[in-house]
N, CA, C and O atoms as a MOPAC input file, in Angstrom:
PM7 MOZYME 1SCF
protein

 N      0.82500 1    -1.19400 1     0.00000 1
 C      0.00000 1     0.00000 1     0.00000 1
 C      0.86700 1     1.25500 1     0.00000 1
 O      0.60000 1     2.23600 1    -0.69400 1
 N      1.88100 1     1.17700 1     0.78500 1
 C      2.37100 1     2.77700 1     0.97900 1
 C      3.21000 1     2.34300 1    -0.35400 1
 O      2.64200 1     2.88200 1    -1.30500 1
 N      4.30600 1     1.60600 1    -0.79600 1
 C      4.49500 1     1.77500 1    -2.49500 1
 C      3.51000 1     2.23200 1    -3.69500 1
 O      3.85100 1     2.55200 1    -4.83400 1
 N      2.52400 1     2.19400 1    -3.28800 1
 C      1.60200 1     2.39000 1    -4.18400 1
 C      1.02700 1     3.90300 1    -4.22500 1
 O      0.53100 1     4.56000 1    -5.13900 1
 N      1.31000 1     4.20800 1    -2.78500 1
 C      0.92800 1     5.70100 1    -3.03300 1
 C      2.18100 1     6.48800 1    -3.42200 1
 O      1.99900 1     7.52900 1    -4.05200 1
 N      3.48800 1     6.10100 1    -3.10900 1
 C      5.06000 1     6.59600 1    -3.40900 1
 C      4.50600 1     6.75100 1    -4.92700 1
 O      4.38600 1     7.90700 1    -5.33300 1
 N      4.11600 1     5.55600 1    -5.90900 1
 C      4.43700 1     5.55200 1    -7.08500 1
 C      3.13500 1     6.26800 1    -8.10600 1
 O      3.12400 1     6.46300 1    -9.32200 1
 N      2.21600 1     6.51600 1    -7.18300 1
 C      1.14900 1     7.10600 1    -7.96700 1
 C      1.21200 1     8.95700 1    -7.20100 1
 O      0.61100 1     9.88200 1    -7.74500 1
 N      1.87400 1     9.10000 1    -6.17800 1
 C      1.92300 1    10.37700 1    -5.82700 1
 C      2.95100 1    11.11900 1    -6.76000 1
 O      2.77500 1    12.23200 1    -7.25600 1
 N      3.98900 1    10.36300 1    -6.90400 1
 C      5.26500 1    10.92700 1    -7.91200 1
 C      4.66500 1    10.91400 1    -9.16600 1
 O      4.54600 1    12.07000 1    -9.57200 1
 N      4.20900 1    10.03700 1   -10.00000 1
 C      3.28500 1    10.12800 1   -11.03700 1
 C      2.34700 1    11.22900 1   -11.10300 1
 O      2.34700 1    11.93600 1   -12.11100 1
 N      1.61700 1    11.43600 1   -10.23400 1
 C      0.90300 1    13.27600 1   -10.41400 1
 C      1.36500 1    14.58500 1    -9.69900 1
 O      0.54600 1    15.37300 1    -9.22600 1
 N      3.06000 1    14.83100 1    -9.62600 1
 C      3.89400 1    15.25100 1    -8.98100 1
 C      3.82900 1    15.64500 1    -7.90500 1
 O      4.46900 1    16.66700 1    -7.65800 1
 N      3.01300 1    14.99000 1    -6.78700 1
 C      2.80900 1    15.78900 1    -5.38500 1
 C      4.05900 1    14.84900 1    -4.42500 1
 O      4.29800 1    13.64100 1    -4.40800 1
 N      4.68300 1    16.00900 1    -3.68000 1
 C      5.79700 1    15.21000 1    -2.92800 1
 C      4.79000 1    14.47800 1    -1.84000 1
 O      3.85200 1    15.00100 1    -1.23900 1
 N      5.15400 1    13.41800 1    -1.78000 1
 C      5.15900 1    12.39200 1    -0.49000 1
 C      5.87200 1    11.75600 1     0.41000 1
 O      7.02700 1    11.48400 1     0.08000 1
 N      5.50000 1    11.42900 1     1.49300 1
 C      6.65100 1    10.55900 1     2.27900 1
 C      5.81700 1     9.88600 1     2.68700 1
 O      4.85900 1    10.45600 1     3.20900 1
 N      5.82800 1     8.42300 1     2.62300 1
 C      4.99200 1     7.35500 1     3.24800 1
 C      6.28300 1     6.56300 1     3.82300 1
 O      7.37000 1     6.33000 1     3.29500 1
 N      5.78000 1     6.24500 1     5.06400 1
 C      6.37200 1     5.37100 1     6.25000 1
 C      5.21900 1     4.03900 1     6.11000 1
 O      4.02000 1     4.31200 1     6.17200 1
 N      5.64700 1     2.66700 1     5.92700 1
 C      4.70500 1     1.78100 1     6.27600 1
 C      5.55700 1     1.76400 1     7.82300 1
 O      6.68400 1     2.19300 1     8.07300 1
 N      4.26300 1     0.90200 1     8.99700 1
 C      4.39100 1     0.45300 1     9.90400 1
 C      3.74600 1    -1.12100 1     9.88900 1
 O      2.55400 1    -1.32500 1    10.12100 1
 N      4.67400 1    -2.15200 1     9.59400 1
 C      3.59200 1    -3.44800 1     9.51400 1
 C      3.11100 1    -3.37700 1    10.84300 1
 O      3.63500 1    -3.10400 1    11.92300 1
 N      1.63300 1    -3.79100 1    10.36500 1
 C      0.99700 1    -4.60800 1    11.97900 1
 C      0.70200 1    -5.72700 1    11.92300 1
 O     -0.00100 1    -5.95100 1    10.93800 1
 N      0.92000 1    -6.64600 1    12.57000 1
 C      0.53600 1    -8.65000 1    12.61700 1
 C      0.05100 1    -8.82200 1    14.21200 1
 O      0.67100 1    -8.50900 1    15.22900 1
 N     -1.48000 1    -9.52200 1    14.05200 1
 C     -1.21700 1   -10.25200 1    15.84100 1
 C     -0.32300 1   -11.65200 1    15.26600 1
 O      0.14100 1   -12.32200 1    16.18900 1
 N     -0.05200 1   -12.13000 1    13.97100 1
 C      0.59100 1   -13.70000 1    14.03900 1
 C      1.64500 1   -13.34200 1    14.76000 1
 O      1.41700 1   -13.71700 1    15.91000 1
 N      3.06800 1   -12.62000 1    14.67800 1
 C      3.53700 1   -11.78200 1    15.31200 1
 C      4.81500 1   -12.73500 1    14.88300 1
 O      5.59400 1   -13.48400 1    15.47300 1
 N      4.52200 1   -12.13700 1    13.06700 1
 C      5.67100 1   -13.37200 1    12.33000 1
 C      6.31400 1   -12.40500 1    10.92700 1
 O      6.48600 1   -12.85900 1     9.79600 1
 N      6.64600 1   -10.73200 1    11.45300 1
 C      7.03100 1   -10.55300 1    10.30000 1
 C      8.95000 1   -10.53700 1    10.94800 1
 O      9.39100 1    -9.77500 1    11.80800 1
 N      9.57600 1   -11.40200 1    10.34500 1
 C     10.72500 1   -11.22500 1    10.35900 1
 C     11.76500 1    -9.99500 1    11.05100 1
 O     11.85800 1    -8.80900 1    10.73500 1
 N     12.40900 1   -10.68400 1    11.99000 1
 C     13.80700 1    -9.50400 1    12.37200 1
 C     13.05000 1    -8.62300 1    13.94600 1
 O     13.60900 1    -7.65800 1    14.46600 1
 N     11.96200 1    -9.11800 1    14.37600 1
 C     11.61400 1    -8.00200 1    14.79600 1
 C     11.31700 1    -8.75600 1    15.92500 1
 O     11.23300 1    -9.98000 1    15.83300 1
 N     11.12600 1    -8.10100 1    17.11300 1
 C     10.62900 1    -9.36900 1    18.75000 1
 C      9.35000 1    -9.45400 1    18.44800 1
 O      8.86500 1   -10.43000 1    17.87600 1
 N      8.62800 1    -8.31800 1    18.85200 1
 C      7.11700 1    -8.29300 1    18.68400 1
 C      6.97900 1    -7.60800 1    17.91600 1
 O      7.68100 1    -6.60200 1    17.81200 1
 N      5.69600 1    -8.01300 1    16.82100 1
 C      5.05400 1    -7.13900 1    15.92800 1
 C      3.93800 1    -5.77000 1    16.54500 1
 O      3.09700 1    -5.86800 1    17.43800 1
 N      4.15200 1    -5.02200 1    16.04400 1
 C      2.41100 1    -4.34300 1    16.56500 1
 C      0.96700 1    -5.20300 1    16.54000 1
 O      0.38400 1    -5.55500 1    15.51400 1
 N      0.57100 1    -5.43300 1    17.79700 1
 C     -0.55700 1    -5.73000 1    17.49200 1
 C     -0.60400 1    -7.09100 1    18.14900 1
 O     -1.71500 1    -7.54800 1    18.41800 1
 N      0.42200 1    -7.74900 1    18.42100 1
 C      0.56500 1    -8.54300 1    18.80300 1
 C      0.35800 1    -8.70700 1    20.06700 1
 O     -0.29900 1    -9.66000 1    20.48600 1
 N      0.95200 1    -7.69600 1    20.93600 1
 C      0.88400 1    -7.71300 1    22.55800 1
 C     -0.46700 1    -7.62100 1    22.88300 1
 O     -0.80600 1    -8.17700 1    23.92800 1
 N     -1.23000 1    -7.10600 1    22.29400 1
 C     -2.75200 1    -6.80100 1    22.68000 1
 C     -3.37200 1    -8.08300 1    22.31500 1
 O     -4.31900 1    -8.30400 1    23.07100 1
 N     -3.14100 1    -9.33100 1    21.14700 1
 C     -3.81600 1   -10.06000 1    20.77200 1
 C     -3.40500 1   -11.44400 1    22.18700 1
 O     -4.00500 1   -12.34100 1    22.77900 1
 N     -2.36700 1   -10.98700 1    22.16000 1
 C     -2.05200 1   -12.26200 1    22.98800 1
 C     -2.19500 1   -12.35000 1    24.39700 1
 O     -1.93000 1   -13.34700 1    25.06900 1
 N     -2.76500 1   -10.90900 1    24.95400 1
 C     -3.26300 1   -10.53300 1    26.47400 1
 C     -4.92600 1   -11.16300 1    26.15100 1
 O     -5.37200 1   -11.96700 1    26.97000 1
 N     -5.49600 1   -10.90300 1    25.35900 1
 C     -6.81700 1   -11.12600 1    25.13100 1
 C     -6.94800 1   -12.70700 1    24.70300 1
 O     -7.99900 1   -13.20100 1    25.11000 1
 N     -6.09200 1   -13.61400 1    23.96100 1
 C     -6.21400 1   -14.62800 1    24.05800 1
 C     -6.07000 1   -15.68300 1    25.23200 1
 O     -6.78900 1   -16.65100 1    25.48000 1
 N     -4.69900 1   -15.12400 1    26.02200 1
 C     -4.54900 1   -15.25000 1    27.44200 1
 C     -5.37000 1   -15.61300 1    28.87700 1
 O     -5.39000 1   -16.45400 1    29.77500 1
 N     -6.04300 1   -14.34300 1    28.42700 1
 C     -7.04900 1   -13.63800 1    29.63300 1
 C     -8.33500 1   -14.86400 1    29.11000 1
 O     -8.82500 1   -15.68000 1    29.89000 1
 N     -8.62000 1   -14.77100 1    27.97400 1
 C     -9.78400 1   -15.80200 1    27.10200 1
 C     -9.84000 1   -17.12500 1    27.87400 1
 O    -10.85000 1   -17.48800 1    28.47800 1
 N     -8.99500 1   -17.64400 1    27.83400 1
 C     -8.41400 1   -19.03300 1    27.72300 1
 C     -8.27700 1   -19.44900 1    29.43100 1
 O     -8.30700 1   -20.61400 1    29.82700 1
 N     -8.13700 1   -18.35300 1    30.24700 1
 C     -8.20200 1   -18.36000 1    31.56500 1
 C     -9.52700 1   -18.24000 1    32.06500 1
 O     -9.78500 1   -18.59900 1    33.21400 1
 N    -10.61200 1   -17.64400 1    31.11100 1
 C    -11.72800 1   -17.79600 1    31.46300 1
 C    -12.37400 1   -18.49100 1    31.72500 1
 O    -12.98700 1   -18.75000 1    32.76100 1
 N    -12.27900 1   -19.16200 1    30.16400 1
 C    -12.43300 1   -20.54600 1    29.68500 1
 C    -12.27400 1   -21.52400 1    30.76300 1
 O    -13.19600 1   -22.26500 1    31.10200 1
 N    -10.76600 1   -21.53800 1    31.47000 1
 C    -10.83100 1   -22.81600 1    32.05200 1
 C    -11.40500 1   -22.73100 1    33.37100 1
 O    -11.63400 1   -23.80700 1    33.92300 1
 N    -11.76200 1   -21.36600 1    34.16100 1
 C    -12.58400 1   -20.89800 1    34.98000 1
 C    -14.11300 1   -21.94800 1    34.69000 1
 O    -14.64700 1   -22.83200 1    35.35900 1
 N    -14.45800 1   -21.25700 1    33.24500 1
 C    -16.28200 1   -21.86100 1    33.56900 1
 C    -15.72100 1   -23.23000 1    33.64200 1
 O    -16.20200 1   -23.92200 1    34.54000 1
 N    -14.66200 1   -23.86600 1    32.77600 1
 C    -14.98700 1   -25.19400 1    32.83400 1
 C    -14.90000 1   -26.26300 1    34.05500 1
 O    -15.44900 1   -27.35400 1    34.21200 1
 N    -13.74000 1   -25.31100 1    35.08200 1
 C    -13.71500 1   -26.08800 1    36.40900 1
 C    -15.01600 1   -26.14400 1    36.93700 1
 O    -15.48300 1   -27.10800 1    37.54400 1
 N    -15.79700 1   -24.70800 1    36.60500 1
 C    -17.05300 1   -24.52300 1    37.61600 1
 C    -18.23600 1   -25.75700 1    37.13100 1
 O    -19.20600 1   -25.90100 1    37.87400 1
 N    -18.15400 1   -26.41200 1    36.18900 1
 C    -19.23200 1   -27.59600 1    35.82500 1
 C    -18.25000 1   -28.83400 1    35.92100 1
 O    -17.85000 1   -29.57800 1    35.02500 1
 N    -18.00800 1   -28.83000 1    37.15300 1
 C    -17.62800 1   -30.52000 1    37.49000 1
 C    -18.61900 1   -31.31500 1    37.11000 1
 O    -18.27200 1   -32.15100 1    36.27500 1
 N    -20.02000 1   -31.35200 1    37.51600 1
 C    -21.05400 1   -32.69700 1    37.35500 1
 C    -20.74700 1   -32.55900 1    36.25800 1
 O    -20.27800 1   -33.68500 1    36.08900 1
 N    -20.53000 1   -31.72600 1    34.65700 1
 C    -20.33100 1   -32.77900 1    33.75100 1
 C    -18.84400 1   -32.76900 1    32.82700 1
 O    -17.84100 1   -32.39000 1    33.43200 1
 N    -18.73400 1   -33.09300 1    31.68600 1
 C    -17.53900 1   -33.37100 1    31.18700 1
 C    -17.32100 1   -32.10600 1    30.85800 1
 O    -18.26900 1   -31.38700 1    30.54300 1
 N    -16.36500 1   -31.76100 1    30.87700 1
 C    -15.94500 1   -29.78800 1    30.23200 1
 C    -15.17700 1   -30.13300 1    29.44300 1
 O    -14.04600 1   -30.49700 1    29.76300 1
 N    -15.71100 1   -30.09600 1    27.91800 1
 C    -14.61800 1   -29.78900 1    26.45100 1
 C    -14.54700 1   -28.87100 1    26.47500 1
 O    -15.65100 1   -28.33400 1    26.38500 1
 N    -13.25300 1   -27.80500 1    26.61300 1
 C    -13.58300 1   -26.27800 1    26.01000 1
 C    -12.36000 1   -26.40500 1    24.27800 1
 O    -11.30100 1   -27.01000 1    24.11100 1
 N    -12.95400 1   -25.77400 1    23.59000 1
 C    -12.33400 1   -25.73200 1    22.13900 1
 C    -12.05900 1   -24.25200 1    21.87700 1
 O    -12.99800 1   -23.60300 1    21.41700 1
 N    -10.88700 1   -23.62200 1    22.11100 1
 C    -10.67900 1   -22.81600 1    21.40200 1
 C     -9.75000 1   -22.34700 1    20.24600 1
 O     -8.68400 1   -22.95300 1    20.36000 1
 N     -9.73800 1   -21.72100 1    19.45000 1
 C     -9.28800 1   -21.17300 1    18.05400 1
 C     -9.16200 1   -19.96700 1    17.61800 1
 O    -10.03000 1   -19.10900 1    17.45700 1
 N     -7.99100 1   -19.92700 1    17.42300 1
 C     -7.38900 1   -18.54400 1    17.25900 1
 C     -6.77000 1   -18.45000 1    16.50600 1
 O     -6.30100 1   -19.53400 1    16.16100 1
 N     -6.29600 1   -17.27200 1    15.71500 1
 C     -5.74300 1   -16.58200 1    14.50800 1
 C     -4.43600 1   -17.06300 1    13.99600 1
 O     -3.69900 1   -17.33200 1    14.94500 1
 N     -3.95300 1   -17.24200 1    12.99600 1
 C     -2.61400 1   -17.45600 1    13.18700 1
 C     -2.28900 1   -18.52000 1    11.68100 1
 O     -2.33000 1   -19.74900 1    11.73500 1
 N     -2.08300 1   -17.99800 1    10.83900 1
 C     -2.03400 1   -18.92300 1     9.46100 1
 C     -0.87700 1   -20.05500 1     9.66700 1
 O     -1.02800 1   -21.25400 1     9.90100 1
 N      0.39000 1   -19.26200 1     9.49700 1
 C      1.48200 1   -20.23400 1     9.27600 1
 C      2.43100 1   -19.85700 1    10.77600 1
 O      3.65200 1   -19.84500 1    10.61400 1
 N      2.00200 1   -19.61400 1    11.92600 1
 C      2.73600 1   -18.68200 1    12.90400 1
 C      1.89200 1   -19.41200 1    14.51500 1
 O      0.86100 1   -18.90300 1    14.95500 1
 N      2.24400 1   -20.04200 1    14.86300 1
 C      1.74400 1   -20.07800 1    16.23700 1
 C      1.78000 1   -20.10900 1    17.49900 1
 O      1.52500 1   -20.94200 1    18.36900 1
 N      2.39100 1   -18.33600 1    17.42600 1
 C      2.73600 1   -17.22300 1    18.54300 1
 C      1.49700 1   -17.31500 1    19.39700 1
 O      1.52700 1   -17.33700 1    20.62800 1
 N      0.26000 1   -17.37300 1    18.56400 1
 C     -0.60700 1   -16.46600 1    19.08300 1
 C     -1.52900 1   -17.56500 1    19.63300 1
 O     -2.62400 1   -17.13000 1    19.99000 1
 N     -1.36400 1   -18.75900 1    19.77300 1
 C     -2.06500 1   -19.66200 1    20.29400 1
 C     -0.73100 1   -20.25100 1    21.47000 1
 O     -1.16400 1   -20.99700 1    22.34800 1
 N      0.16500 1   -20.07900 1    21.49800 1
 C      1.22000 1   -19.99200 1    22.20500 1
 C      0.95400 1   -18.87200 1    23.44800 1
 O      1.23900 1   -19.23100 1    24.59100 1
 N      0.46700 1   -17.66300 1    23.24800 1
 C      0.09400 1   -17.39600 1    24.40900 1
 C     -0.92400 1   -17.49500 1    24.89400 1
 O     -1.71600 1   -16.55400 1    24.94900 1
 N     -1.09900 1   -18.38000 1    25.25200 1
 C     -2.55700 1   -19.09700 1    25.60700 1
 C     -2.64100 1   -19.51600 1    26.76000 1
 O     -3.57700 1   -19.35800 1    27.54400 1
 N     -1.36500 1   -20.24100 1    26.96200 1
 C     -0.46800 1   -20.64800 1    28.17200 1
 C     -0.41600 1   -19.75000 1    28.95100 1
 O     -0.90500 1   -19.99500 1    30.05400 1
 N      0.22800 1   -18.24300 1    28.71200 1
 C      0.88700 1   -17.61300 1    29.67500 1
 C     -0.10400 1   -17.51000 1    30.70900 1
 O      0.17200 1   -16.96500 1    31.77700 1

């Protein structure tokens, strides 16, 4: 996206400066610790998943499956903090 405005802003001569900032919750773009976007996805999956196992202790009389699923194509940071 921001190449695209570099190359169509210079094309109708208006100066530009575009900065991309990637954002990922997979939190898998290369070279970098955390991505943007990431720290927030993985407090909320966290916190989720602690809930989760909250209701499920609270129904002992019956079997507690909890299934959860979360984001994450080829990267799994973000089901990794799930644990914490």
């Amino acid at each position: 996206t921001g190449h695209t405005l570099t190359v169509e802003s210079k094309a109708r001569g208006y100066d530009l400066t575009v900065i991309n900032i990637p954002k990922t919750i997979d939190n898998d773009i290369v070279m970098t610790d955390h991505c943007p976007g990431y720290g927030s996805a993985a407090r909320f999956v966290a916190l989720a998943t602690m809930g989760a196992g909250r209701d499920a202790e609270s129904m002992r009389t019956a079997a507690p499956i909890t299934i959860i699923e979360v984001m994450g194509r080829d990267a799994g940071w973000l089901a990794a903090s799930a644990i914490l």
